[in-house]
C-alpha positions as CSV (number, residue, x, y, z in Angstrom):
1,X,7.5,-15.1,-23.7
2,X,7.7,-11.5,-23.3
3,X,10.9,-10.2,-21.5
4,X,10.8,-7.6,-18.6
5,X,14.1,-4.9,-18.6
6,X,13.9,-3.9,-14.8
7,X,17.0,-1.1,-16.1
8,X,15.3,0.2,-18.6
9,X,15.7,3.8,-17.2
10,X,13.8,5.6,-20.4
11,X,10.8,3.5,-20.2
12,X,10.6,4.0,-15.7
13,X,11.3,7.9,-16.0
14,X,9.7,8.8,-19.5
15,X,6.5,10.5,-17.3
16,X,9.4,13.0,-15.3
17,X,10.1,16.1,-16.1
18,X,13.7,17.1,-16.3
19,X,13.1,19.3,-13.1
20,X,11.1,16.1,-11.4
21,X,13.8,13.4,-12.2
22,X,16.7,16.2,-10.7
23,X,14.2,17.1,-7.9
24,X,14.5,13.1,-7.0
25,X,17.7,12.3,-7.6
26,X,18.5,15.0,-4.9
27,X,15.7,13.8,-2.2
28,X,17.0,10.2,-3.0
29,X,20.5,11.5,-2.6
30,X,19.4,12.3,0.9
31,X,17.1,9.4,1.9
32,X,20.0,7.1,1.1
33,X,21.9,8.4,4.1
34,X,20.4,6.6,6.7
35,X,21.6,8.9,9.5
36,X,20.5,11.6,8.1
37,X,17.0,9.9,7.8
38,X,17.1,8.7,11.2
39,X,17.8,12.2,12.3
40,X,15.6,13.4,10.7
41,X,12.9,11.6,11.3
42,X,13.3,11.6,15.2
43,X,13.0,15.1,15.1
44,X,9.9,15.6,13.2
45,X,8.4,12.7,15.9
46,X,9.4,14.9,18.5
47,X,7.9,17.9,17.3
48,X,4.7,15.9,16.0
49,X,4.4,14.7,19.9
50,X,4.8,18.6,20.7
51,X,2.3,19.5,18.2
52,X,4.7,21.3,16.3
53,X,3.7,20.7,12.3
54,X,3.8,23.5,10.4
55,X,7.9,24.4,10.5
56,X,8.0,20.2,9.3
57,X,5.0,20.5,6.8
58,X,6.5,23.9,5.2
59,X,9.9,21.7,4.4
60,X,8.4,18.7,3.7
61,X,6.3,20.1,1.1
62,X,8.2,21.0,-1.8
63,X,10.7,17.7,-1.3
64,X,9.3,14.5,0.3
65,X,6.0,15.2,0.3
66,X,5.9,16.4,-3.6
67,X,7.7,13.0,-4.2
68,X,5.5,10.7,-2.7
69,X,2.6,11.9,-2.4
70,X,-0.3,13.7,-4.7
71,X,-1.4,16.1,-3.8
72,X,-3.6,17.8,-0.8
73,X,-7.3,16.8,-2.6
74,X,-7.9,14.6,-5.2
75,X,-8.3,18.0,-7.6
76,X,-4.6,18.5,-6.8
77,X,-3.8,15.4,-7.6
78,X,-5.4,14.6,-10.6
79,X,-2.3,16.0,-12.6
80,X,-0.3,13.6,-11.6
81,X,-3.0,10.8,-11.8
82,X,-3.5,11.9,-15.7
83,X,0.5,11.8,-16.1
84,X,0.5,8.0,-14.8
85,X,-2.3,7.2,-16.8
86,X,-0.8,8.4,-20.0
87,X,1.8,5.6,-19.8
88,X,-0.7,2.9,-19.2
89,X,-0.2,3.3,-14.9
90,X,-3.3,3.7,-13.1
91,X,-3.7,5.2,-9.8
92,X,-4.2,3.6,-6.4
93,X,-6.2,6.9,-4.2
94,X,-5.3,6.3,-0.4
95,X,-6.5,9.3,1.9
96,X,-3.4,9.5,4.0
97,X,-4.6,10.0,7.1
98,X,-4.4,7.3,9.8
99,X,-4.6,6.3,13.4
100,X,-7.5,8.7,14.7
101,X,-10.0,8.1,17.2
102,X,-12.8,10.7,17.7
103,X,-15.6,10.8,15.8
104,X,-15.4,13.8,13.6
105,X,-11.9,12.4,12.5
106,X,-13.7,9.4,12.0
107,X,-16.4,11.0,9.5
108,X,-13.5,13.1,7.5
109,X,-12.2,9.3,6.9
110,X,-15.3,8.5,5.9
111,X,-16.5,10.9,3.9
112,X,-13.1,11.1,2.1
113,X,-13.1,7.6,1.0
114,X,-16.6,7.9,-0.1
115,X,-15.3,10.7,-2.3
116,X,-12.5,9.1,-4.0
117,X,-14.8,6.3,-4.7
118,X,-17.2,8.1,-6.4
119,X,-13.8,10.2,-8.1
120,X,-13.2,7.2,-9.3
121,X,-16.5,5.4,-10.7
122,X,-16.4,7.4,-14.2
123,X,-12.4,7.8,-14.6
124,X,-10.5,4.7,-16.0
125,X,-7.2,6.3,-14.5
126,X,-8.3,5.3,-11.7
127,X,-9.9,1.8,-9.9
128,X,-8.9,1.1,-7.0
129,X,-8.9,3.2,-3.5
130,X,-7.6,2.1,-0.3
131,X,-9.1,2.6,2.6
132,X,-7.3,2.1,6.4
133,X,-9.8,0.9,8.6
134,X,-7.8,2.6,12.1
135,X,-9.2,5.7,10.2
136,X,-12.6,4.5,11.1
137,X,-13.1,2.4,14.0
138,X,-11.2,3.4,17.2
139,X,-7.6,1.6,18.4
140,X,-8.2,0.4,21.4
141,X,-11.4,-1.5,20.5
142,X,-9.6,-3.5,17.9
143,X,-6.8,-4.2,20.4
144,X,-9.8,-5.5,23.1
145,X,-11.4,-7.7,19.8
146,X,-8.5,-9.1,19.0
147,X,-7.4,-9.9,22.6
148,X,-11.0,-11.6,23.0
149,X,-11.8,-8.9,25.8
150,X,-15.3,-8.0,26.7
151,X,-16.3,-4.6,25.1
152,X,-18.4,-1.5,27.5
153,X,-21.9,-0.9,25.7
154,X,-20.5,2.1,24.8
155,X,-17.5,0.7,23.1
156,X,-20.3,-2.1,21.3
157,X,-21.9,1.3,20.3
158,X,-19.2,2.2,18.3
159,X,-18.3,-0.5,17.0
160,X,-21.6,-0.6,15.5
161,X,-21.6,2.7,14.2
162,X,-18.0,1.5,12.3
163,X,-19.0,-1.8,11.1
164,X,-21.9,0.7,9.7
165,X,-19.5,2.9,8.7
166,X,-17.5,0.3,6.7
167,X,-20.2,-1.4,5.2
168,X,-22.0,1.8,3.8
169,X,-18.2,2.5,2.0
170,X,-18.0,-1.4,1.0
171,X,-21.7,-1.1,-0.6
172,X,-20.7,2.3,-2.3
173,X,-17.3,0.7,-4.1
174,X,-19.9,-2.6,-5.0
175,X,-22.4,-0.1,-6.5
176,X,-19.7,1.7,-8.5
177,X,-17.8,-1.1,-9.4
178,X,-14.2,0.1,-7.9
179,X,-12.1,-2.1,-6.1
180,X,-11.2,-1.5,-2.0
181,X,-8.0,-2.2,-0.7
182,X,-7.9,-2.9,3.3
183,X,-4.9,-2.2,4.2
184,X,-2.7,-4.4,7.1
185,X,-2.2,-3.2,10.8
186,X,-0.1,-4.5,13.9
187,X,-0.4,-7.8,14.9
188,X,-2.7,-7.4,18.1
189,X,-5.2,-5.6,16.1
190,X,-5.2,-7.9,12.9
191,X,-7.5,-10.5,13.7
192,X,-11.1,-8.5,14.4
193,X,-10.2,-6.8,10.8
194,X,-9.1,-10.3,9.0
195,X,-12.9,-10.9,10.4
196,X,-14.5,-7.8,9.2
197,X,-12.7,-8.2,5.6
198,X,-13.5,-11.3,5.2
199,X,-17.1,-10.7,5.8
200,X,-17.1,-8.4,3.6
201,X,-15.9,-10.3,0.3
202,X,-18.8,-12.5,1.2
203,X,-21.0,-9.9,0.6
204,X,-19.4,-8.1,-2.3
205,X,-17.0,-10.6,-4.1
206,X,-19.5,-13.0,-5.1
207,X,-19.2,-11.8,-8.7
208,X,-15.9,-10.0,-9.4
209,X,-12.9,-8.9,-6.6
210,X,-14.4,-6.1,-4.9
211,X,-12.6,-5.5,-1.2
212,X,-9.3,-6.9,-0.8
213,X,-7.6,-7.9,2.2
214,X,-3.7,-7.5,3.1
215,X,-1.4,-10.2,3.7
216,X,1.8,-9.5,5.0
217,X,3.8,-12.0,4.4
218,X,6.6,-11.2,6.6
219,X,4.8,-12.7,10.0
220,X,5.3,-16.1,9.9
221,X,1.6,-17.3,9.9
222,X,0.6,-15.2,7.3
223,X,1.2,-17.9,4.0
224,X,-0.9,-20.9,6.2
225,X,-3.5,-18.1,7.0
226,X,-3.9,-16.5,3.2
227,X,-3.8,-20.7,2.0
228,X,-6.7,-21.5,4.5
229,X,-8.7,-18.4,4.4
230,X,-8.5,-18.7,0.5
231,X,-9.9,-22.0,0.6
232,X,-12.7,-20.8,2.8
233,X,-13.8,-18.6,0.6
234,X,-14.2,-21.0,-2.2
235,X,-16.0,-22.9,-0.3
236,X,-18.1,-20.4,1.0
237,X,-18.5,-19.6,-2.9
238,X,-16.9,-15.9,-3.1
239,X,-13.2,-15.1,-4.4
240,X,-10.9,-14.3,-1.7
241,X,-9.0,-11.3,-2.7
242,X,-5.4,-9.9,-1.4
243,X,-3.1,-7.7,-1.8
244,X,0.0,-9.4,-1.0
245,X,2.8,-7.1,0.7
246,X,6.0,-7.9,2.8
247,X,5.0,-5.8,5.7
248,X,5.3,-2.5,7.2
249,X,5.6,-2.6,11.2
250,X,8.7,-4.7,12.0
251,X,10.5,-2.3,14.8
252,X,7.2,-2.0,16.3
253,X,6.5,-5.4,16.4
254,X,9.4,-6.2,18.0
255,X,9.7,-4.0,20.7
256,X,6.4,-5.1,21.4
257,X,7.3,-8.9,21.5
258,X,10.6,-8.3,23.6
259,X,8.0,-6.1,25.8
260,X,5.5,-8.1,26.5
261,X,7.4,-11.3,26.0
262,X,6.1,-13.4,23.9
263,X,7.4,-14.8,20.7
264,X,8.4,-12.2,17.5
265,X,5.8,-13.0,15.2
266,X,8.1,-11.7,12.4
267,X,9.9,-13.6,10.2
268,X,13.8,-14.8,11.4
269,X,14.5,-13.7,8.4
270,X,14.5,-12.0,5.0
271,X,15.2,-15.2,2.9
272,X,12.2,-16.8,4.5
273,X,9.9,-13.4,4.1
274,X,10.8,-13.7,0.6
275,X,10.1,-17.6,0.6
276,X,6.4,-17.2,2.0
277,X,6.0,-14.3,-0.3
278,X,7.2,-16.0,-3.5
279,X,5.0,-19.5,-2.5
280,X,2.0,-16.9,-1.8
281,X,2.3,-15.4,-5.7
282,X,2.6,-19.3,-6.6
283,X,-0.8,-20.8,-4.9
284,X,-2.6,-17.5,-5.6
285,X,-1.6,-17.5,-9.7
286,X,-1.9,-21.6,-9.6
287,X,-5.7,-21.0,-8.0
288,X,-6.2,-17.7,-9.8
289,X,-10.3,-18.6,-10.7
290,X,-11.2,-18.4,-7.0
291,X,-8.7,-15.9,-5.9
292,X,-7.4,-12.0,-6.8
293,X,-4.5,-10.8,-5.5
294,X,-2.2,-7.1,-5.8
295,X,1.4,-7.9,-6.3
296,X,2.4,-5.2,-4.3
297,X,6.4,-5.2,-4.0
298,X,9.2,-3.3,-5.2
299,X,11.1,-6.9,-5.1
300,X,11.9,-7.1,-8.5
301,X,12.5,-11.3,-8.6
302,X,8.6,-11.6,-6.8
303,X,7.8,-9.5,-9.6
304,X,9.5,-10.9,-12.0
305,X,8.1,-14.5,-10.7
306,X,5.1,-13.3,-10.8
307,X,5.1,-12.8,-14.9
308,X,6.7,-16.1,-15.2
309,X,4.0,-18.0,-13.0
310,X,1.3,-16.0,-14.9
311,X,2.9,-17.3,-18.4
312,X,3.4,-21.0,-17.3
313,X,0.1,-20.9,-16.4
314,X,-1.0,-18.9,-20.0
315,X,-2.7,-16.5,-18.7
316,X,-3.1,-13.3,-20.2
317,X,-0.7,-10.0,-18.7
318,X,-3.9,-8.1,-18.5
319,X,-6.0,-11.1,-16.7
320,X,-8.7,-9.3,-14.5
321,X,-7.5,-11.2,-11.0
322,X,-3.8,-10.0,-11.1
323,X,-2.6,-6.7,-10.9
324,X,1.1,-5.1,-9.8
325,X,1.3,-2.1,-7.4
326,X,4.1,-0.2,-6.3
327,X,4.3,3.3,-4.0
328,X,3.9,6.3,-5.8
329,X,7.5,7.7,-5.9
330,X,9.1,4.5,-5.7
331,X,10.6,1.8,-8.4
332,X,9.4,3.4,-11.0
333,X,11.2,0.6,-13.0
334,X,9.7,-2.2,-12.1
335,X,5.8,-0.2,-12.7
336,X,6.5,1.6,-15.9
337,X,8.1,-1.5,-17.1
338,X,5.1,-3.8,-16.4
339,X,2.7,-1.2,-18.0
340,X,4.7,-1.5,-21.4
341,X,4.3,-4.8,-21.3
342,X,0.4,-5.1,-20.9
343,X,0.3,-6.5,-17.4
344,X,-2.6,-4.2,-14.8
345,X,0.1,-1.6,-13.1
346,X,-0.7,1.0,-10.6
347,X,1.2,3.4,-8.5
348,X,-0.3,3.6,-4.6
349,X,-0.6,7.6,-4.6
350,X,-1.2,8.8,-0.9
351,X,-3.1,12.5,-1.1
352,X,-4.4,14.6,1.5
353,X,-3.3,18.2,3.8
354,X,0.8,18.1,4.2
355,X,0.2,18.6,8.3
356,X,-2.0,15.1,8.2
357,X,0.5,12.9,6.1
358,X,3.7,13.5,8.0
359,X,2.7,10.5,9.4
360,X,3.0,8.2,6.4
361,X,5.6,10.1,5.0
362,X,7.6,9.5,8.3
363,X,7.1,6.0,8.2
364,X,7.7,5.9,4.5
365,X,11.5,7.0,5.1
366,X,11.9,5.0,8.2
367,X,10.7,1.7,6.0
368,X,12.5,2.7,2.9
369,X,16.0,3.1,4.7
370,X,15.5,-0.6,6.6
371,X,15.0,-2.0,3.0
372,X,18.9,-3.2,2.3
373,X,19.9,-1.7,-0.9
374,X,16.3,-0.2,-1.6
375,X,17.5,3.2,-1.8
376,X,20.7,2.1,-3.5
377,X,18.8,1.0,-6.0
378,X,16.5,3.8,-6.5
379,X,19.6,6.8,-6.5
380,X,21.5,4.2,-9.3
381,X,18.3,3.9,-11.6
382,X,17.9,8.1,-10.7
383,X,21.8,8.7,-11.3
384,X,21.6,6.6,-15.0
385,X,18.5,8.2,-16.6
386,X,20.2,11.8,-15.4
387,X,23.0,10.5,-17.2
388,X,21.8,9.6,-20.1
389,X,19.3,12.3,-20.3
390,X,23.0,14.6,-20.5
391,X,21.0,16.3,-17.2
392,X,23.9,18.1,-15.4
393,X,23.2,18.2,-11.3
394,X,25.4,19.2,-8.4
């Protein structure tokens, strides 16, 4: 039974640079104040809402954004995808622009996507890309969908035009044979995309996991839904595919619930996110013929579950249906570590123009520094490999 070293610092950092690892242990010395982060990240809201970007963008760059992200196009990023892929780590391509709503914003999206798909049909470092489907189809008509309100003939229109939209990327990722992630949303939007997604794998994951949905599994109907919707799709006689998350939208979800009131649809707490999350890893791998899932988590005992439940079951590290993801940037441990030891690892590598991923990157810190002991743990794994790399840093 092979043995996973989650502190094996050499192993996680061996693809750094000595300037890279000091570069991070500095940004991560920052991030872990979470005044400063809160600060910090106000301000560049404020001056987002004031469309004020390039006095953030010109900061960001050489710091957060060089840390988490890849690069402005996928040519600038393919450095960094080539230095993953050395050490057995392939790349997950996510254009990280998000949350538009006119039309030409909508084509960029599209045409982006389209892009890295075809990027990534002929280049084993990468084979999956992520796509965000509030980059294509309009807010507010999701929010009416999922709210079973009646939509304008012109908002039927485009809704067409997406579903169009979605399907011409879904038939392009079939065609090349490169997995699409879908990635989750807020809670009033979720249910007209759970629809579209699952549509989708019925057309395209007949054969092999092709589009995968996102379960967050810290809303408290999330393991019921992935249990029944995966049994659907057997049925149905497609594999139901997922990449299986915690979530991303808790403050928002809340303020929304006290709000509106109605009842929190997050979790009461973390013990029973990581409950849902762990039994989720344990149907999926148990059922593993008829489903695929992305164990995408920087929890290091889901992950380390995961391998166990994968060789109780003897199945193989590399087996096709199960693959470990973590954000490009972040526990580099757990990813580098994994791809050592033969199991399918990725890094999720957001690219795209600095002004356009301030976004993400704000949202990034915001989630990182809710995380208790996240960035503790990052700085720690940062401070040892400078250590024993004899690095000297202020």
């Amino acid at each position: 039974m092979t043995t996973l070293n989650f502190n094996d610092t050499k192993t996680a950092f061996a693809h750094k640079s000595n300037n890279s690892l000091i570069r991070d242990y500095q940004i991560f010395r920052l991030i872990n104040q979470s005044w400063l982060v809160k600060f910090g990240t106000n301000t560049a809201s404020k001056l987002m809402n004031l469309g004020i970007k390039t006095p953030i963008a010109i900061g960001m760059r050489p710091t957060i954004y060089a840390t988490f992200c890849g690069g402005d196009t996928l040519e600038d990023a393919t450095k960094k995808i080539n230095n993953l892929y050395e050490f057995g780590v392939q790349a997950i391509l996510d254009y990280g622009v998000e949350g538009k709503e006119e039309e030409e914003d909508f084509n960029r999206t599209e045409n982006a996507i389209k892009q890295a798909i075809l990027f990534a049909k002929n280049y084993d470092a990468v084979g999956i890309v992520c796509s965000k489907f509030t980059g294509l189809i309009p807010f507010s008509i999701l929010e009416k969908m999922h709210a079973n309100e009646p939509l304008s003939s012109e908002e039927n229109f485009i809704l067409e035009k997406s579903k169009k939209r979605i399907y011409g990327i879904a038939q392009l990722a079939f065609d090349n044979d490169v997995s699409l992630f879908v990635d989750a949303e807020e809670s009033w939007i979720q249910q007209p995309l759970d629809d579209l997604t699952f549509d989708l794998m019925a057309t395209f994951n007949k054969q092999k996991p092709i589009i995968y949905n996102t379960v967050q599994l810290y809303r408290k109907d999330r393991l019921e839904f992935f249990k029944t919707t995966a049994e659907k799709a057997k049925n149905a006689g497609f594999i139901y595919a997922a990449k299986l998350v915690r979530g991303a939208y808790m403050e928002k979800e809340e303020v929304r619930a006290r709000k509106l009131n109605y009842e929190n649809p997050i979790q009461t707490s973390k013990e029973n996110t990581d409950k849902d999350y762990n039994l989720a890893l344990k149907f999926a791998i148990e059922n593993i013929e008829h489903i695929a899932i992305c164990v995408a988590t920087h929890n290091e005992e889901s992950t380390l579950l995961a391998t166990q439940l994968m060789q109780t079951n003897q199945l193989k590290s590399n087996h096709p249906h199960i693959h470990f993801s973590q954000l490009y940037g972040m526990s580099d441990n757990i990813t580098f570590n994994l791809a050592k030891s033969g199991y399918n690892s990725s890094k999720y590598m957001p690219y795209g123009p600095v002004k356009d991923v301030i976004p993400y990157l704000i949202r990034r810190a915001q989630e990182n520094t809710s995380v208790s002991g996240q960035m503790g743990r990052e700085l720690k794994l940062l401070k040892d490999e400078v250590r024993r790399r004899k690095l000297f840093v202020l």
